[in-house]
py3Dmol code that shows the C-alpha trace and the ligand (Angstrom):
import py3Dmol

protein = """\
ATOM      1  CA  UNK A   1       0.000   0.000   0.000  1.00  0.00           C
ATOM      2  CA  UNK A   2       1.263   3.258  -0.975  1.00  0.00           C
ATOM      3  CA  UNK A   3       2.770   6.137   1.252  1.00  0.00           C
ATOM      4  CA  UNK A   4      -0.029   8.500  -0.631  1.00  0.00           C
ATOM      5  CA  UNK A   5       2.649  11.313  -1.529  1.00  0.00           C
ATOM      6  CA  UNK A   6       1.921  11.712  -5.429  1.00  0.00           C
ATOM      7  CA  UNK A   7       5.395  13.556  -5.635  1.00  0.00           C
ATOM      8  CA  UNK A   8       7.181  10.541  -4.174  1.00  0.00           C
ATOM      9  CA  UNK A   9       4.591   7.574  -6.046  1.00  0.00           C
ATOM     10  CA  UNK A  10       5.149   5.975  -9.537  1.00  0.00           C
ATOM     11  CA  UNK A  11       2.625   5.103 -12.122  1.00  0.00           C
ATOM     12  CA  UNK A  12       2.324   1.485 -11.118  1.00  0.00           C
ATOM     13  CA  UNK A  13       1.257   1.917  -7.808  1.00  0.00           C
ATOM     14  CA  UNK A  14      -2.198   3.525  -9.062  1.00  0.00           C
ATOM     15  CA  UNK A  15      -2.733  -0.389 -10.447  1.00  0.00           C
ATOM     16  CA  UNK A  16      -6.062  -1.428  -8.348  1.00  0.00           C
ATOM     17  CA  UNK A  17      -5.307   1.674  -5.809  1.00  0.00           C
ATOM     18  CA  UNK A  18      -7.449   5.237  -5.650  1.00  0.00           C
ATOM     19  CA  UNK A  19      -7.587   7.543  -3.005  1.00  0.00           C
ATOM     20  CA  UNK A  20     -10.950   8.487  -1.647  1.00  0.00           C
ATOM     21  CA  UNK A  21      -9.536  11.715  -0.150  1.00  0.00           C
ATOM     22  CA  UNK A  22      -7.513  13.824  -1.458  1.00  0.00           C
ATOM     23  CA  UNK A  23      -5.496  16.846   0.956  1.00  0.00           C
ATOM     24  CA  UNK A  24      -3.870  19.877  -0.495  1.00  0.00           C
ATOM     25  CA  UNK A  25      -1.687  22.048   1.537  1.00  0.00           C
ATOM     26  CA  UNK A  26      -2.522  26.061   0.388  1.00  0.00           C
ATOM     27  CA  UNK A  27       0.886  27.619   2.235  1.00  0.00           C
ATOM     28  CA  UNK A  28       2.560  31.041   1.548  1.00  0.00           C
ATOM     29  CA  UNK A  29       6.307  32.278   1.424  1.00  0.00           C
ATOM     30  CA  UNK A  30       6.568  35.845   2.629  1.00  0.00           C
ATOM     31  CA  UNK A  31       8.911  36.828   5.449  1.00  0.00           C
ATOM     32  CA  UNK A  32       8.218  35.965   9.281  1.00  0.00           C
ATOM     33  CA  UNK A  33      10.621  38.354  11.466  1.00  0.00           C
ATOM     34  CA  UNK A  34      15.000  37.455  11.670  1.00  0.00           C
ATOM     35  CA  UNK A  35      13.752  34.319  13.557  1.00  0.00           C
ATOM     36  CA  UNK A  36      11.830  32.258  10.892  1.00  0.00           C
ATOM     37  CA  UNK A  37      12.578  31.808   7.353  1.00  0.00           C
ATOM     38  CA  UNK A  38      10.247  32.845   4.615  1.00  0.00           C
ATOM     39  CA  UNK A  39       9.128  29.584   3.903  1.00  0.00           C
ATOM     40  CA  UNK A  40       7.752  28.820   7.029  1.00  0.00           C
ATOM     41  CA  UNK A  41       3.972  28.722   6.271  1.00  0.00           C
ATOM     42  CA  UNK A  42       4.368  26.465   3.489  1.00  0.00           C
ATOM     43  CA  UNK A  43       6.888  23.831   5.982  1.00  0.00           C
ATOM     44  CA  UNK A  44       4.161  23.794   8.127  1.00  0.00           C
ATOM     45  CA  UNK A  45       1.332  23.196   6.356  1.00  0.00           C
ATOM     46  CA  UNK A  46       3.119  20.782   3.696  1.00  0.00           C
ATOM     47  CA  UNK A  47       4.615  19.096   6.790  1.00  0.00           C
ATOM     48  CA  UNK A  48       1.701  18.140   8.332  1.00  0.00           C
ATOM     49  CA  UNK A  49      -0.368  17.187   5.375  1.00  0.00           C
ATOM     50  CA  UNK A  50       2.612  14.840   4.450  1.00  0.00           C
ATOM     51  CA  UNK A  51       2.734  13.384   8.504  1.00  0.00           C
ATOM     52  CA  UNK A  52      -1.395  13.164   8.610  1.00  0.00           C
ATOM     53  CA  UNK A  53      -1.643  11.292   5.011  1.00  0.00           C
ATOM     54  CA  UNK A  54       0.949   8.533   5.958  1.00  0.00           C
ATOM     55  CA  UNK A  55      -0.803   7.415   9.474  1.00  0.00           C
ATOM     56  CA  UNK A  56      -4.064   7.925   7.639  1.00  0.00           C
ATOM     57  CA  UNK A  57      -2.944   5.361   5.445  1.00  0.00           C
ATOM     58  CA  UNK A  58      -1.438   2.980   7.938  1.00  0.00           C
ATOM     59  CA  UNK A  59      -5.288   3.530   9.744  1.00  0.00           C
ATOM     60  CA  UNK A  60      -6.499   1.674   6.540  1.00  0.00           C
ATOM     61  CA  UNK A  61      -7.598   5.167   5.156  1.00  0.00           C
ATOM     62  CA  UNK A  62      -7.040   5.510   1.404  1.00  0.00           C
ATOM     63  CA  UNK A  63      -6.096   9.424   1.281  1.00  0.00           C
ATOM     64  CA  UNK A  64      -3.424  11.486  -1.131  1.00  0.00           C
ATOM     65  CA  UNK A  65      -1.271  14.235  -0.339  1.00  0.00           C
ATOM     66  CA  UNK A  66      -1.442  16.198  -3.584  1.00  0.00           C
ATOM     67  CA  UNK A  67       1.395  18.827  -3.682  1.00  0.00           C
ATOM     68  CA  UNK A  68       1.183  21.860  -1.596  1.00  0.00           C
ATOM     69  CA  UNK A  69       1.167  25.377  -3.140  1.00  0.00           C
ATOM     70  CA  UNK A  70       4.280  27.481  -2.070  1.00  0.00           C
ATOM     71  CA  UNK A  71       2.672  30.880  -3.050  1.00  0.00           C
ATOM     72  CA  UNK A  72      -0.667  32.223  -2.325  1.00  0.00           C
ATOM     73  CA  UNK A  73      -2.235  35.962  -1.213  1.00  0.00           C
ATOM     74  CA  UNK A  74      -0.174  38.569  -0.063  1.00  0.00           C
ATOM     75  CA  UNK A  75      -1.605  41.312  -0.989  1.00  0.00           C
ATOM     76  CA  UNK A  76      -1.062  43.732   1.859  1.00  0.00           C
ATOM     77  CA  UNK A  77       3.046  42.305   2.695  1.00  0.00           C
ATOM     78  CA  UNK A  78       3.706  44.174  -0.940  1.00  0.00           C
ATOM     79  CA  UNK A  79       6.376  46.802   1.105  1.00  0.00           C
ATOM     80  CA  UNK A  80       8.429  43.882   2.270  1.00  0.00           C
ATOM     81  CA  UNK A  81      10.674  42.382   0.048  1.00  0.00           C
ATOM     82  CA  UNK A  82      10.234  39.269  -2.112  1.00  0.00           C
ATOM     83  CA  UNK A  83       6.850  38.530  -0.092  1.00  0.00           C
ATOM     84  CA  UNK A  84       5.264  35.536  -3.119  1.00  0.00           C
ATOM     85  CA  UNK A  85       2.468  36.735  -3.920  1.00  0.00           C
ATOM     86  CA  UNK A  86      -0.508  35.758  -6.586  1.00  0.00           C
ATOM     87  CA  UNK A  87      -3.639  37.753  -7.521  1.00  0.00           C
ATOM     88  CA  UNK A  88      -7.115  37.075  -5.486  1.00  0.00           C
ATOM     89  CA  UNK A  89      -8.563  35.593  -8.680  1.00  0.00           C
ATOM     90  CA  UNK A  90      -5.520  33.602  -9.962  1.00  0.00           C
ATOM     91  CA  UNK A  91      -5.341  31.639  -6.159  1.00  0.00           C
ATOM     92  CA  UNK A  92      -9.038  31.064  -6.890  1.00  0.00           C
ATOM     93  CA  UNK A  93      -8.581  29.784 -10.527  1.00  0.00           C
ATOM     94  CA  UNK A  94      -5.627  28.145  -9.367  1.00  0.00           C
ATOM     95  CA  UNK A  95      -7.493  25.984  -6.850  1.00  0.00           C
ATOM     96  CA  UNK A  96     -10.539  25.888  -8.911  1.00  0.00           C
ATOM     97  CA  UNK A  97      -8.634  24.064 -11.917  1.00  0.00           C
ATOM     98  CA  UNK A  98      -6.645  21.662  -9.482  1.00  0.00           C
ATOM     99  CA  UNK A  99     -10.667  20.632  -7.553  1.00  0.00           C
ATOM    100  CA  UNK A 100     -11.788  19.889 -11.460  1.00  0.00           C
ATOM    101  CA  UNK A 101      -8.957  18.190 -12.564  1.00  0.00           C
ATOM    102  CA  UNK A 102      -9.069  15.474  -9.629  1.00  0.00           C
ATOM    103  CA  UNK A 103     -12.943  15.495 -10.268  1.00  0.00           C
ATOM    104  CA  UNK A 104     -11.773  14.217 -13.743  1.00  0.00           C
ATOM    105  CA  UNK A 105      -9.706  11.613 -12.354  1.00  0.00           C
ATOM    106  CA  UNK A 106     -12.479  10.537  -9.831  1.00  0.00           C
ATOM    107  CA  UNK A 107     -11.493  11.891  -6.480  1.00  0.00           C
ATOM    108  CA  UNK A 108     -15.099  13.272  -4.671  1.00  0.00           C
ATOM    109  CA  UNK A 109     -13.523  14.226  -1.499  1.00  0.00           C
ATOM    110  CA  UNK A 110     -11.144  17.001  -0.915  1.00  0.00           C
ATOM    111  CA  UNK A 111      -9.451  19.290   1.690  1.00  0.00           C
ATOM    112  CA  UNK A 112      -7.895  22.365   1.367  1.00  0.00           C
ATOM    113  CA  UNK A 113      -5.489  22.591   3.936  1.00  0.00           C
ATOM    114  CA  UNK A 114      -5.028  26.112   5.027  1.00  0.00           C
ATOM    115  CA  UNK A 115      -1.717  27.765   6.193  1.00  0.00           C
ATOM    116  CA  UNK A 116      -1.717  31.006   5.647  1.00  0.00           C
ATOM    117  CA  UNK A 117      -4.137  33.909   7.152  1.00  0.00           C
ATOM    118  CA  UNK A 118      -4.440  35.385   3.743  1.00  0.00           C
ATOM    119  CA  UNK A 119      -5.686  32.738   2.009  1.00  0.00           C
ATOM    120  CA  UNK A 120      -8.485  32.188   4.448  1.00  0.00           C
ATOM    121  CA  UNK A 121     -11.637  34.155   2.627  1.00  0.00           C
ATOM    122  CA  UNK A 122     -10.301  33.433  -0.877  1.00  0.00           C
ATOM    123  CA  UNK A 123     -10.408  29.820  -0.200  1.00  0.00           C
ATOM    124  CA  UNK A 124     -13.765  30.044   1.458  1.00  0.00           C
ATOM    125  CA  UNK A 125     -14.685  32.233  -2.017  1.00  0.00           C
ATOM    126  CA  UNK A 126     -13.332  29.338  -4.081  1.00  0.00           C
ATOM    127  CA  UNK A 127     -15.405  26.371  -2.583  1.00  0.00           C
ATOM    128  CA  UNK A 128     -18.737  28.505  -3.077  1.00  0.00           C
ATOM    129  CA  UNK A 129     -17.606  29.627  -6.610  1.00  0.00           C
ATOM    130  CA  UNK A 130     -16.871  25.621  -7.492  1.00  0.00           C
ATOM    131  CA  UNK A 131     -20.804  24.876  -5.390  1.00  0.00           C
ATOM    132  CA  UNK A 132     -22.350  27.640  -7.828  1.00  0.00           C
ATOM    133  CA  UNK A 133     -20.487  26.095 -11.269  1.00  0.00           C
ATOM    134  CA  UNK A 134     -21.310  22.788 -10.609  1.00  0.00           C
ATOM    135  CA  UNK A 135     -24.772  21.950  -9.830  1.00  0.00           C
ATOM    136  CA  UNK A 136     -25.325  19.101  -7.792  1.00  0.00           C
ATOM    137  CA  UNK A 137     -26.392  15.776 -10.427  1.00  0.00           C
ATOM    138  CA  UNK A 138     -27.959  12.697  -9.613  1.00  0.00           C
ATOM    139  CA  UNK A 139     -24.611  10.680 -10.177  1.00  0.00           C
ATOM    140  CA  UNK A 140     -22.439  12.674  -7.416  1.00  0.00           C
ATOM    141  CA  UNK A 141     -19.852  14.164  -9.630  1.00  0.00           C
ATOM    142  CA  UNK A 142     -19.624  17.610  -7.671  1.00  0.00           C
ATOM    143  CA  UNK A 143     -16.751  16.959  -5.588  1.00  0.00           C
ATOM    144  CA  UNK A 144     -17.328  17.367  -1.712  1.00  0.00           C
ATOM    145  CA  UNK A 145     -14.569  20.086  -0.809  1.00  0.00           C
ATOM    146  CA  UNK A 146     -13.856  20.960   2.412  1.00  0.00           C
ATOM    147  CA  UNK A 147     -11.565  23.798   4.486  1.00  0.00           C
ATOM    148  CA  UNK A 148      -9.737  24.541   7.376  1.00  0.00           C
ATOM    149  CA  UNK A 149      -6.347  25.370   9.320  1.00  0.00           C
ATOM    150  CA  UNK A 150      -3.616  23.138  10.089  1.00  0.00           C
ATOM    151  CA  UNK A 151      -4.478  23.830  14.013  1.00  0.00           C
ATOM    152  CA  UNK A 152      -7.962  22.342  13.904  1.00  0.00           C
ATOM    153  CA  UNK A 153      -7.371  19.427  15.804  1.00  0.00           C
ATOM    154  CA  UNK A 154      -4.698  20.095  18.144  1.00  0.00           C
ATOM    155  CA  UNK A 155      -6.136  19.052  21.439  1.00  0.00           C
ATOM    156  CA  UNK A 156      -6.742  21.423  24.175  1.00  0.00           C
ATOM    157  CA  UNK A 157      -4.405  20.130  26.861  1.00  0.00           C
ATOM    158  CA  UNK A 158      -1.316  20.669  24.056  1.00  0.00           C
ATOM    159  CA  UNK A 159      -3.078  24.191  22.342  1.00  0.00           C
ATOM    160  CA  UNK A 160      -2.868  25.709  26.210  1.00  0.00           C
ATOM    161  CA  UNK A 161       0.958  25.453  26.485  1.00  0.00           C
ATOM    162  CA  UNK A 162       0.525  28.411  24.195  1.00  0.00           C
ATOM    163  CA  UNK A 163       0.294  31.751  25.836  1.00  0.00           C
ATOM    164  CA  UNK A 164       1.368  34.726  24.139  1.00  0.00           C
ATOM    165  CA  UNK A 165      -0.815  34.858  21.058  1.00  0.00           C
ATOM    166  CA  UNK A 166       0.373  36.038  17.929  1.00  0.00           C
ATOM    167  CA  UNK A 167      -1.099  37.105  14.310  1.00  0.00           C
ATOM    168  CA  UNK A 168       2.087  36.018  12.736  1.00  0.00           C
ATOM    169  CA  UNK A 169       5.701  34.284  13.275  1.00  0.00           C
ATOM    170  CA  UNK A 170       4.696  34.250  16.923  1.00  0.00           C
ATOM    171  CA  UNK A 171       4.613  31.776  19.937  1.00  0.00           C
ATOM    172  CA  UNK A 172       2.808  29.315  17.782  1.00  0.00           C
ATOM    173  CA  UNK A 173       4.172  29.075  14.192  1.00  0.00           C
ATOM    174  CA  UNK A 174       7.815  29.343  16.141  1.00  0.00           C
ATOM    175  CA  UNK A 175       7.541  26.311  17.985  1.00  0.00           C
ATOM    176  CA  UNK A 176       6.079  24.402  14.960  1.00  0.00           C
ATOM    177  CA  UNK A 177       8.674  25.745  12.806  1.00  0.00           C
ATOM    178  CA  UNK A 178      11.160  24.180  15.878  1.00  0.00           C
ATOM    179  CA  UNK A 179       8.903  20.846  15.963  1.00  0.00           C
ATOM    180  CA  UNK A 180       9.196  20.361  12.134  1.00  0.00           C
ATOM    181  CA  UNK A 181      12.536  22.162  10.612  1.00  0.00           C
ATOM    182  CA  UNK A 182      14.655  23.402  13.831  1.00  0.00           C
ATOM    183  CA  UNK A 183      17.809  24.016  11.698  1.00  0.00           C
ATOM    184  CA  UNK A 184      15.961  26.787  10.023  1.00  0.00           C
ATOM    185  CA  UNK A 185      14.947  28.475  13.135  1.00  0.00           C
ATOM    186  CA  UNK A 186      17.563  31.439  14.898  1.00  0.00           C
ATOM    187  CA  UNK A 187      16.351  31.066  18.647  1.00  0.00           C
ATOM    188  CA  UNK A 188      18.879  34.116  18.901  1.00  0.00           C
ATOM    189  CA  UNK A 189      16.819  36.356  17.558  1.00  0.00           C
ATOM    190  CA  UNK A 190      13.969  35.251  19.777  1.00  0.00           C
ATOM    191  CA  UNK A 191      12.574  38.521  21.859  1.00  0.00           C
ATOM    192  CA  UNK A 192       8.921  40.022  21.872  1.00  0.00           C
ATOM    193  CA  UNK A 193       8.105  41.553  18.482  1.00  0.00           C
ATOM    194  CA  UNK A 194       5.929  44.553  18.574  1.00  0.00           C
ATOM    195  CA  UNK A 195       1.950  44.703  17.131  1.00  0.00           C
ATOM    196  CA  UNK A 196       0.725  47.842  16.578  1.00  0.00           C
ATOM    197  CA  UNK A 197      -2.426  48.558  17.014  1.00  0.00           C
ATOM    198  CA  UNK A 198      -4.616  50.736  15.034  1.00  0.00           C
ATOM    199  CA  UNK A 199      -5.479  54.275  16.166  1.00  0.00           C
ATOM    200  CA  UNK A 200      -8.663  55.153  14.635  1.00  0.00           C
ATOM    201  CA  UNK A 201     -11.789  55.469  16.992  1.00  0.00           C
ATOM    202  CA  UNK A 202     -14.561  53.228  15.738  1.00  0.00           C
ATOM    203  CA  UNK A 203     -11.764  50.585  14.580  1.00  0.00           C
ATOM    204  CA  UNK A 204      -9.089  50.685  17.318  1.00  0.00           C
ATOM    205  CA  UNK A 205     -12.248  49.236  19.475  1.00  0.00           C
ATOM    206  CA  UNK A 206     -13.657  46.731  17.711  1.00  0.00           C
ATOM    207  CA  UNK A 207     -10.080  45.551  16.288  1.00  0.00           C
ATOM    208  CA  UNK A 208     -10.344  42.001  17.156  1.00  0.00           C
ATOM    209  CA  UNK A 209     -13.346  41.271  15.170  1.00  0.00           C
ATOM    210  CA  UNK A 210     -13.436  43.578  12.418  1.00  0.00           C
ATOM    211  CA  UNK A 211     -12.544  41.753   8.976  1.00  0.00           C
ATOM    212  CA  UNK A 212     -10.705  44.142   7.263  1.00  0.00           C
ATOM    213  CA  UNK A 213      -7.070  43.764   5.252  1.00  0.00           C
ATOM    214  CA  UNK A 214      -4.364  44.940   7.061  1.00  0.00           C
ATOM    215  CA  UNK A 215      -1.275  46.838   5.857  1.00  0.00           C
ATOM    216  CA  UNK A 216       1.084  44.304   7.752  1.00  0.00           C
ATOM    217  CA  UNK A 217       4.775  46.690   7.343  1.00  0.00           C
ATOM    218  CA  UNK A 218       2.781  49.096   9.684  1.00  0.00           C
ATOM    219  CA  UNK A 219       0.405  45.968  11.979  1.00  0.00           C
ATOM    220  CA  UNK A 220       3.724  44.143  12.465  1.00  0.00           C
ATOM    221  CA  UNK A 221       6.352  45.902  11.379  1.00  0.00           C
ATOM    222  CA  UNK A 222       9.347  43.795  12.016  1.00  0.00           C
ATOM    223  CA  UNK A 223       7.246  41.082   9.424  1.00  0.00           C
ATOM    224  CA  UNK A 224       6.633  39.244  12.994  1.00  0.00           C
ATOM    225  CA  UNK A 225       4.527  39.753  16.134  1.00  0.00           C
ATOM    226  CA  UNK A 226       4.437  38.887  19.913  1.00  0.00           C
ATOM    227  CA  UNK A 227       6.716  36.674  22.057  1.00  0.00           C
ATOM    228  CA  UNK A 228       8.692  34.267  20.671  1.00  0.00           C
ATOM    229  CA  UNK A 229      11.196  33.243  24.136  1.00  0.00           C
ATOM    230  CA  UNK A 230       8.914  31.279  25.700  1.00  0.00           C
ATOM    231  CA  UNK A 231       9.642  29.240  22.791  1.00  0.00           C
ATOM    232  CA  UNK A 232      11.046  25.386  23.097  1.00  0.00           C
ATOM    233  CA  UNK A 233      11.753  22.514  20.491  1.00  0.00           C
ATOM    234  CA  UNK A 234       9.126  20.119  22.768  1.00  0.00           C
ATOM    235  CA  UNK A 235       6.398  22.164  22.669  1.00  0.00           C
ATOM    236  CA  UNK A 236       6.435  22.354  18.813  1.00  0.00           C
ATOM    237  CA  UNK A 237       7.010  18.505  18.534  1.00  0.00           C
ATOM    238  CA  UNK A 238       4.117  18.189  20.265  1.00  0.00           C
ATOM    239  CA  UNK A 239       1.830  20.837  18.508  1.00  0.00           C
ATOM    240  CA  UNK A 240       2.733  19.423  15.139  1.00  0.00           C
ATOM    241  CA  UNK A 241       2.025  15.961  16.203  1.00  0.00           C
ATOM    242  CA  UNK A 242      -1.165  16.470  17.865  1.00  0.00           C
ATOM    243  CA  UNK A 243      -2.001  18.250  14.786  1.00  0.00           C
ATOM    244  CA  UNK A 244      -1.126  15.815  12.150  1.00  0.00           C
ATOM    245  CA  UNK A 245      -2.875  12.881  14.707  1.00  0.00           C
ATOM    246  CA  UNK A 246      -6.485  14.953  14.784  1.00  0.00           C
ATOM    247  CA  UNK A 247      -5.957  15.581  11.136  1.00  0.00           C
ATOM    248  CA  UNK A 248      -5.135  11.613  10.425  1.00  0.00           C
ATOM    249  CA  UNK A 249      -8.201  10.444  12.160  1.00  0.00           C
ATOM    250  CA  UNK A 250     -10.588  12.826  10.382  1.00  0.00           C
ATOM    251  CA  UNK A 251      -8.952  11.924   6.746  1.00  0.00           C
ATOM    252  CA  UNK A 252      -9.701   8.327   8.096  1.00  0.00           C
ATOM    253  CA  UNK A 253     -13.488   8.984   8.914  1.00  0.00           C
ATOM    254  CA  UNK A 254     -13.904  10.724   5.715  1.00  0.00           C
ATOM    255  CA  UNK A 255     -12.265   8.047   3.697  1.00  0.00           C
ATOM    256  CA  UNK A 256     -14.838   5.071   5.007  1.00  0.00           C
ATOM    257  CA  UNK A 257     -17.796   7.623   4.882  1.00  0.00           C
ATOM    258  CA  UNK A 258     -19.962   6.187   1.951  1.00  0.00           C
ATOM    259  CA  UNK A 259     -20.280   8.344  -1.215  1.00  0.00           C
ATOM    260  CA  UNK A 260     -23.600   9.045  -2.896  1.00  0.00           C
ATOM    261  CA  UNK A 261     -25.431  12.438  -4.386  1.00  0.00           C
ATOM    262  CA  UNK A 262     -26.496  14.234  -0.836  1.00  0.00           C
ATOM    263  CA  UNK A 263     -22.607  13.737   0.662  1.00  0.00           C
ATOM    264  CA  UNK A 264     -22.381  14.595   3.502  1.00  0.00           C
ATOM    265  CA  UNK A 265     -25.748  14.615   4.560  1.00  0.00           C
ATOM    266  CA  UNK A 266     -28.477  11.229   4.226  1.00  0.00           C
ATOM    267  CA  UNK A 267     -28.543   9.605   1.235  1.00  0.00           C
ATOM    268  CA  UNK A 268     -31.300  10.104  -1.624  1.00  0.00           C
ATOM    269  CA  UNK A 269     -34.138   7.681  -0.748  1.00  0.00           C
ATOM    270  CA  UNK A 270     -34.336   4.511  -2.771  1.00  0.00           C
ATOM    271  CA  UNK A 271     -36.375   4.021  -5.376  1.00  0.00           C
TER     272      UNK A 271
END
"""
ligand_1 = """\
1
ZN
Zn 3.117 32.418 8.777
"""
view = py3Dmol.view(width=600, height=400)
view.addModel(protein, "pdb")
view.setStyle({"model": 0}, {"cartoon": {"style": "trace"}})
view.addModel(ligand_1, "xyz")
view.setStyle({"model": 1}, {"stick": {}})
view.zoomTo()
view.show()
């Protein structure tokens, strides 16, 4: 039984084998403070997709990592340097073309792995644009596409050991980035990075839950926020592996549920 990496399988293995789900990791490359390296939001998300696939597999799950995206929205990091960046529209027809395309080869299951803040919304867009274009059919062909964050599953007891929150190369992507890729992490430039907060009244109150897009050179302008010294190696261990273990089992359950036109809800009655 195959690993389920597509960039690691050969032709042969696809011989009596499909995946039921397929995961794609949508990461980002744009700089994360002196401490973290640009590529940190695609290591993480890529990293656990890859670690959640192969236990899926070994669960008796039949799920495929298909390769993770390196760039995706940066819109509002254009006054740093070299932050990869792609249009709003071309991320959606990106992901729209790569949800046909494994509709063509017969995969009706499909999560897009999120690791990046930006590419939140114009995910979410994406999944309504593919509902609207493709109109639910008697034979089930409309792929059932699904979204969230890498953290989704870490359990409570190991999300608490985080303390100092952080909209970006923070406590939390820190210690993943030590959990999954510690040579590429400078724990001497660890210190508390500042957030700024805005300054208009009407905004500067309702800050935390106001959707808006942020300039980020003047949010966080060292490209990274909060403290980062509280960091260790153990507590990113354990926040990747709690994340790719949640992750694992739900790519399991998803992989036995039975497919049929009303996924995921009951199935049409018989006739
Ligand atoms: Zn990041």
């Amino acid at each position: 039984m195959p690993g389920g990496i597509l960039q690691e399988m050969t032709i042969d293995m696809f011989d009596g084998w499909r995946p039921e789900v397929v995961v794609i990791g949508v990461g980002s490359t744009e700089p994360h403070g002196p401490h973290l390296p640009y590529g940190t939001d695609f290591m993480i998300v890529d990293g656990i997709a890859r670690r959640a696939t192969i236990q899926a597999n070994e669960q008796g799950g039949r799920v495929m990592q298909y390769p993770s995206l390196p760039v995706g929205c940066n819109v509002n990091f254009k006054p740093f340097p070299f932050a990869a960046r792609m249009k709003v529209r071309t991320l959606m027809s990106l992901l729209g073309d790569i949800i046909e395309a494994l509709e063509e080869d017969g995969v009706r299951k499909i999560l897009l792995l999120n690791g990046h803040g930006g590419n939140t919304s114009v995910v979410e867009a994406t999944l309504r644009e593919h509902f609207e274009r493709h109109p639910a059919d008697p034979q089930g062909r409309r792929a059932f596409v699904c979204t969230f964050g890498t953290n989704r599953f870490v359990e409570p007891e190991v999300k608490a050991m985080l303390k100092h929150p952080s909209p970006h190369g923070g406590e939390d992507e820190t210690a993943r980035m030590m959990g999954l890729r510690p040579d590429l992490v400078r724990p001497e430039y660890f210190r508390e990075f500042p957030i700024v907060p805005p300054s208009a009244s009407g905004v500067a109150e309702c800050h935390d839950n106001l959707m808006y897009v942020k300039p980020w050179h003047l949010f966080l302008p060292e490209a990274a926020g909060g403290e980062t010294r509280t960091v260790t190696r153990e507590m990113g261990e354990r926040l990747v592996e709690s994340a790719a273990k949640g992750l694992a089992e739900f790519m399991v359950r998803l992989s036995r549920a039975p497919w049929h036109a009303n996924f995921p809800f009951d199935p049409p009655a018989g006739p």
